[in-house]
C-alpha positions as MATLAB code, in Angstrom:
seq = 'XXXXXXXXXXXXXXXXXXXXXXXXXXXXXXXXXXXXXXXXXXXXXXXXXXXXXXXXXXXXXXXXXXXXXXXXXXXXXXXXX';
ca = [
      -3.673   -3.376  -14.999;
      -5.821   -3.678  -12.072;
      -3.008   -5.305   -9.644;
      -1.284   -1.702  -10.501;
      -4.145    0.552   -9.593;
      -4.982   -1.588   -6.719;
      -1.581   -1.229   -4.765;
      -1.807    2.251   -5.641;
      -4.901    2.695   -3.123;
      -3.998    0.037   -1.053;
      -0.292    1.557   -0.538;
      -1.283    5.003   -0.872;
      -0.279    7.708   -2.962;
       1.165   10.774   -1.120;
       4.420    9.253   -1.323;
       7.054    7.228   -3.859;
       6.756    4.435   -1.190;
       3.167    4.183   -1.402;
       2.257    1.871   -4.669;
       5.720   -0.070   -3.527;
       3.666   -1.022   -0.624;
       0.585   -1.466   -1.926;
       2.520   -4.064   -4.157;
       4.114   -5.987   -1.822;
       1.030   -6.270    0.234;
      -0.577   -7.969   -3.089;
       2.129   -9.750   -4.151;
       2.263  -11.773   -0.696;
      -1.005  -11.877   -1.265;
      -0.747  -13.852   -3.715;
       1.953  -16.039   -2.635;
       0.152  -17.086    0.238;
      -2.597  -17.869   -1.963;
      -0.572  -19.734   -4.552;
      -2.605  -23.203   -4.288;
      -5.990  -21.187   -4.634;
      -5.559  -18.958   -7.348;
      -9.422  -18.459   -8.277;
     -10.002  -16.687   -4.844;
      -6.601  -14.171   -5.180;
      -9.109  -11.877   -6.675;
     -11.500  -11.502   -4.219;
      -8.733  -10.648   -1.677;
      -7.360   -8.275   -3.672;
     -10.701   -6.355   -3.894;
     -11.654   -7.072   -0.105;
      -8.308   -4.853    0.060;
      -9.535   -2.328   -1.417;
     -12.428   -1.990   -0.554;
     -11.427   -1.911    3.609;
      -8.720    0.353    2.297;
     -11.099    3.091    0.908;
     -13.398    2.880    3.613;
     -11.257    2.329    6.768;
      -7.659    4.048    5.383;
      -8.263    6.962    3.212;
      -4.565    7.494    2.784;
      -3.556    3.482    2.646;
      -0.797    1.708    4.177;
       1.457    4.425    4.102;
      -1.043    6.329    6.476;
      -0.418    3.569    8.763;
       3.351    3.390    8.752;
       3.716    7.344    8.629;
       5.113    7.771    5.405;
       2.675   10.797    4.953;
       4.325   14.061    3.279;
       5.158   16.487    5.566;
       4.458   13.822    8.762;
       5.693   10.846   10.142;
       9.346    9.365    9.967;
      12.215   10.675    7.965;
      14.221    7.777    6.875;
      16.057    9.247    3.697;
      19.409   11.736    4.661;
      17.475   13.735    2.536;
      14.065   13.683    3.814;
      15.738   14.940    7.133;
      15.009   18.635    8.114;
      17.761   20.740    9.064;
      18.065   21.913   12.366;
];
């Protein structure tokens, strides 16, 4: 339950893409912690917690997948000219 809410603020929420990327992040997280296990946990909340302090609006803030900003990568997302 917590790995869910996690890459929700990690990733973001404004967008779909957000928790997706939030979830990857902790995922390889995990896999590059795979012989250490114990210490996955800390990581994961030494993610959040830069997250909330240093990226209000999470990964996706980063990358510009804001709503209403950034790149449009979907045909739909596109504005018409």
């Amino acid at each position: 339950m917590f790995k869910m809410v996690a890459a929700a603020i990690v990733g973001g929420t404004s967008t779909f893409f957000g928790p997706i990327i939030g979830l990857l992040y902790l995922t390889s997280l995990e896999e590059i912690f795979r012989s250490t296990p114990d210490i996955v946990p800390f990581f994961w909340g030494i993610s959040v917690i830069i997250v909330v302090l240093l990226m209000p609006d999470g990964i996706e803030g980063i990358l510009g997948f804001r709503r209403g900003t950034g790149r449009r990568f979907l045909p739909w997302q596109r504005k018409a000219n």
